[in-house]
C-alpha distance (Angstrom), angle and dihedral (degrees) to the residues before:
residue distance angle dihedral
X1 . . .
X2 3.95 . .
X3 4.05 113.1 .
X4 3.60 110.9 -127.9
X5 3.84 115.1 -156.4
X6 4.02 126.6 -166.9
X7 3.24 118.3 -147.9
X8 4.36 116.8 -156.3
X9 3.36 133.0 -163.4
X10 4.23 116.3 -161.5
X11 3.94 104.5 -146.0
X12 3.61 136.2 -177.6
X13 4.14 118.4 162.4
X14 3.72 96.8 -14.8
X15 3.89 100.7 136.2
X16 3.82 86.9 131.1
X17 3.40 96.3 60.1
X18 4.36 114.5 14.2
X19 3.92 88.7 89.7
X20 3.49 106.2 56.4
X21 4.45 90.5 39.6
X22 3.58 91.4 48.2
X23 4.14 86.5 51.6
X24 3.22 95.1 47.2
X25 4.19 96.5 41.6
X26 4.15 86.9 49.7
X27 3.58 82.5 64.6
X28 3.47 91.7 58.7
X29 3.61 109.1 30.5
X30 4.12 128.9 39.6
X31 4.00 86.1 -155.6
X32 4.01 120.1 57.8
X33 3.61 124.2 164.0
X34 3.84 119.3 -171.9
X35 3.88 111.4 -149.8
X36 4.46 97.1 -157.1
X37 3.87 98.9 -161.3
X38 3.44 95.1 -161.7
X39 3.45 105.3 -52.7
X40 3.82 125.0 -157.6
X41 3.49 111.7 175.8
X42 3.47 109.1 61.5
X43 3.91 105.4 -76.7
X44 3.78 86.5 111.5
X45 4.10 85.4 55.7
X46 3.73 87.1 52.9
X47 3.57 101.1 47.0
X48 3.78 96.4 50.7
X49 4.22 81.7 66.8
X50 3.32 97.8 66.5
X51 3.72 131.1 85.1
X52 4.04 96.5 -180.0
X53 3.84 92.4 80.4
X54 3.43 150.1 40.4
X55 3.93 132.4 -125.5
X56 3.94 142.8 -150.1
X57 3.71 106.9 -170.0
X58 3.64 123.6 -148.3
X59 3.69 103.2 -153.4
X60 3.83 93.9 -157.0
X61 3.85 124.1 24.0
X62 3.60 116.7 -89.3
X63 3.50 115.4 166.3
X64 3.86 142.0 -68.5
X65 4.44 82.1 -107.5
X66 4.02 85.8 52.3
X67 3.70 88.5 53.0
X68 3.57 104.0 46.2
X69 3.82 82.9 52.9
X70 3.42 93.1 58.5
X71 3.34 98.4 54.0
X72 3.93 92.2 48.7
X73 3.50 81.6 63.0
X74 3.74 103.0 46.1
X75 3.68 83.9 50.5
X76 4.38 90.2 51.4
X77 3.71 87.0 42.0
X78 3.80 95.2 62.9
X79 3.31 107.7 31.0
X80 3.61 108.8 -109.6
X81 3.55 128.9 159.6
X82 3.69 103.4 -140.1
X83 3.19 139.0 33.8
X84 3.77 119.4 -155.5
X85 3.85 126.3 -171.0
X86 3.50 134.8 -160.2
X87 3.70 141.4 166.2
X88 3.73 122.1 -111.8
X89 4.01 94.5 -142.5
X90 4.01 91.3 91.0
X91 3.86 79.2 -119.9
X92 4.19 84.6 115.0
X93 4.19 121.1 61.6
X94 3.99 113.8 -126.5
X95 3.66 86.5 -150.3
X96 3.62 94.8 70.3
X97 4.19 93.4 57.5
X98 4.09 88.7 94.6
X99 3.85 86.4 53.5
X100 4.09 86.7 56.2
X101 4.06 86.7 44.2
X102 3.81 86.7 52.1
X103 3.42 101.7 40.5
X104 4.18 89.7 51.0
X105 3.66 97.3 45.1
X106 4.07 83.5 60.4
X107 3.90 130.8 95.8
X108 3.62 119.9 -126.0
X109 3.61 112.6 -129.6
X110 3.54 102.3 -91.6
X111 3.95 80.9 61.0
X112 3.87 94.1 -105.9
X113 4.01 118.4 133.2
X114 3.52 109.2 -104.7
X115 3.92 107.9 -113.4
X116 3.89 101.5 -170.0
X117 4.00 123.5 35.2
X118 3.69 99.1 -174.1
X119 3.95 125.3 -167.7
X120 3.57 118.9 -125.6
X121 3.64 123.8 -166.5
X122 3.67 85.7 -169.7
X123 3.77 109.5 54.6
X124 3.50 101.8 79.2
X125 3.69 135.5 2.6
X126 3.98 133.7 -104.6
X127 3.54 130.0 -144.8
X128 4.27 100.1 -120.3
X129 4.23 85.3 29.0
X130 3.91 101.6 169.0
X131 4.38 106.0 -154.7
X132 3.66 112.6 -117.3
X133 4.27 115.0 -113.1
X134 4.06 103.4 -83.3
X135 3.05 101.1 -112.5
X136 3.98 99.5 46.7
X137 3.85 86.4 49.5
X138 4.16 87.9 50.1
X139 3.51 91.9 46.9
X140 4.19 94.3 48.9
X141 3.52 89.2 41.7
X142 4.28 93.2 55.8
X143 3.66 90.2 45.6
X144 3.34 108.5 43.5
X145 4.07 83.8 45.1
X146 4.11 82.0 53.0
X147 3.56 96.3 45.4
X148 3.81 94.1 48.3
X149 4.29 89.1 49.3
X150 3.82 86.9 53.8
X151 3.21 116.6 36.1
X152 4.07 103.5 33.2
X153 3.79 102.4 -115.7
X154 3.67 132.3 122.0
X155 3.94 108.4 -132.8
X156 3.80 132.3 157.0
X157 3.64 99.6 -164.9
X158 3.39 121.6 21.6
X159 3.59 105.8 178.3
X160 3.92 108.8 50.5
X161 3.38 125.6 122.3
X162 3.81 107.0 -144.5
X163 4.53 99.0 96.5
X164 3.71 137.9 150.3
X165 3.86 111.6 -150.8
X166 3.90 118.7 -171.3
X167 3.56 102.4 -125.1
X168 3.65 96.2 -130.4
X169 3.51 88.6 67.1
X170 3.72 99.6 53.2
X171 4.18 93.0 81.2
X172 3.84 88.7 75.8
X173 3.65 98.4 39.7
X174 4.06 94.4 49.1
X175 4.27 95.0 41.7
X176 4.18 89.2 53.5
X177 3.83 102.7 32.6
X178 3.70 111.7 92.5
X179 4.07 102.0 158.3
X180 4.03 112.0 105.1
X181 3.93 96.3 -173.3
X182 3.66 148.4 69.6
X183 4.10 90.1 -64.8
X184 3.75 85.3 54.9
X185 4.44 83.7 105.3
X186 3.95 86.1 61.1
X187 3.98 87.8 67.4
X188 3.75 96.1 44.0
X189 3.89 83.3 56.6
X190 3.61 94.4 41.4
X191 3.65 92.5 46.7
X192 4.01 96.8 44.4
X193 3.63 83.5 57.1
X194 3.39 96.5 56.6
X195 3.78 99.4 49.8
X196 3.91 98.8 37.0
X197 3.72 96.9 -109.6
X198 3.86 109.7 -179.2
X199 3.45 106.3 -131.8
X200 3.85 128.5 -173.9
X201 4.38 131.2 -162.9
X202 3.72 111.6 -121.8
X203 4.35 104.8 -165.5
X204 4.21 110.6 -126.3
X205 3.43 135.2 175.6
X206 3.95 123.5 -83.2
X207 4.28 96.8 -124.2
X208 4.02 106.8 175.4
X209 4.09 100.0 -179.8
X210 3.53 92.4 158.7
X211 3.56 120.9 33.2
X212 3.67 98.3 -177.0
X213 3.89 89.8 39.7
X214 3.82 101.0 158.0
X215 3.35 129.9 -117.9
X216 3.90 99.5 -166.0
X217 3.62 132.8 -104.6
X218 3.68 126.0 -18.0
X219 4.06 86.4 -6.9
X220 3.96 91.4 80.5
X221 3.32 82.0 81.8
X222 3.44 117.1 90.0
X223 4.25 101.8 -153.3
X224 4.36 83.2 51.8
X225 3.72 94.4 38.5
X226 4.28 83.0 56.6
X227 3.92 94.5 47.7
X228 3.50 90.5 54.4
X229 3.39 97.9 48.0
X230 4.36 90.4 47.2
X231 4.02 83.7 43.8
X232 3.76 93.7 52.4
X233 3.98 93.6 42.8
X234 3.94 86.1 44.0
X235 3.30 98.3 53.1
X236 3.98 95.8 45.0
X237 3.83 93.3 48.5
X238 3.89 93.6 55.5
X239 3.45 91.8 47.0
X240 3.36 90.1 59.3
X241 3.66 96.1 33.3
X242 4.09 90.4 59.1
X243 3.71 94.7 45.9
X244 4.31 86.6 59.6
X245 3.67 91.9 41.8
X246 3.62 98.4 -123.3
X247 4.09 102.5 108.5
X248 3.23 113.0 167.7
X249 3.98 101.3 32.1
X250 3.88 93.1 120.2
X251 3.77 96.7 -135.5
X252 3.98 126.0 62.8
X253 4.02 111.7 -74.9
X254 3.76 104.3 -135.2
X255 3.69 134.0 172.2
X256 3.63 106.0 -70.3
X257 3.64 102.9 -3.9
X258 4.15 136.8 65.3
């Protein structure tokens, strides 16, 4: 039986740069699904062109979390195998989506599927690397450090957008994941946790196009931006932590471990 991946790209007001991704991804992938958050400046114009891809529409904007979710379910919906993600900012290579096929078609060594491939932009170096802002790569670096204290995993980079997700493992990430924006990551980790995921690093470039990309709103700023991010995580750890009965324990409660 042939494995059929999907590869999705969230979007919201990329009209300068959705054509040239999605021509490069087509090279890569024979399934692409554009996620249009709620465009406004014409991406939605551009997308209707095509005939290489497919489209779920968000008539209002509801979040880069909310988008990713739909995809997960596009994915569920039509029986793929993989799920591949990647960011619409041309700050992730197409080339690299076989790598992320590859890497979750493997076994980890304990002979489980891997459930998460994860980019990391911090893994292994690049000839051409381009350093993230300071204060984006300060912020990444305190909550991936955060998220691996807590929750028992081992990540570099917990915030990139470049992933592989065995589709069989989407189900329990979509029914528990309620956050629709930028923190949206913080429950896939939280959630993975929960339900023993396997997940594996896969080293990519560091691409800064846009330095002063923004964020929207009050998140430009960076002291917010971190709140939000400890708020989200907060919030999803004592959820789970009340459901196992062991509130208060400080790291994430999981079947057979504390």
């Amino acid at each position: 039986m042939s494995h059929r991946f999907l590869t999705a790209l969230p979007v919201y007001n990329e009209a300068s740069h959705v054509c040239d991704v999605l021509n490069q991804v087509a090279q890569h992938s024979p399934n692409v699904l554009v996620v249009d958050d709620g465009s406004s400046d014409g991406t939605a114009e551009l997308l209707r062109k095509r005939t290489d891809i497919a489209v779920v529409t968000h008539p209002e904007n509801r979040g880069y979390g909310a988008a990713l979710l739909s995809a997960f379910q596009y994915a569920i919906d039509n029986g793929f195998d993989t799920l591949i993600t990647i960011d619409c900012d041309g700050q992730h290579q197409p080339q690299r989506i076989p790598l992320f096929v590859e890497a979750a078609q493997s076994l980890a060594p304990d002979g489980r599927p891997v459930d998460i491939v994860s980019g990391s932009r911090y893994l292994a170096q690049f000839d051409g690397d381009t350093p993230p802002p300071v204060e984006r790569r300060s912020i990444n670096v305190q909550v991936t450090a955060e998220i691996n204290r807590r929750l028992g995993l081992k990540l570099t980079d917990a915030f990139c957008g470049f992933k592989a997700y065995r589709v069989l493992s989407l189900p329990g990430l979509v029914d528990n994941i309620h956050e629709p924006g930028y923190a949206m990551p913080l429950e896939v980790w939280v959630q993975a946790a929960r339900l023993g995921l396997v997940v594996v690093e896969l080293p990519v470039p560091l691409i800064y196009l846009e330095e002063k990309r923004s964020f929207g709103g009050a998140l430009d700023d960076g002291r917010t931006r971190l709140e939000y991010y400890h708020l989200v995580l907060d919030r999803s750890v004592a959820a789970i932590e009340e459901q196992s009965g062991c509130i208060g324990a400080g790291t994430l409660c999981v079947k057979g471990r504390r």
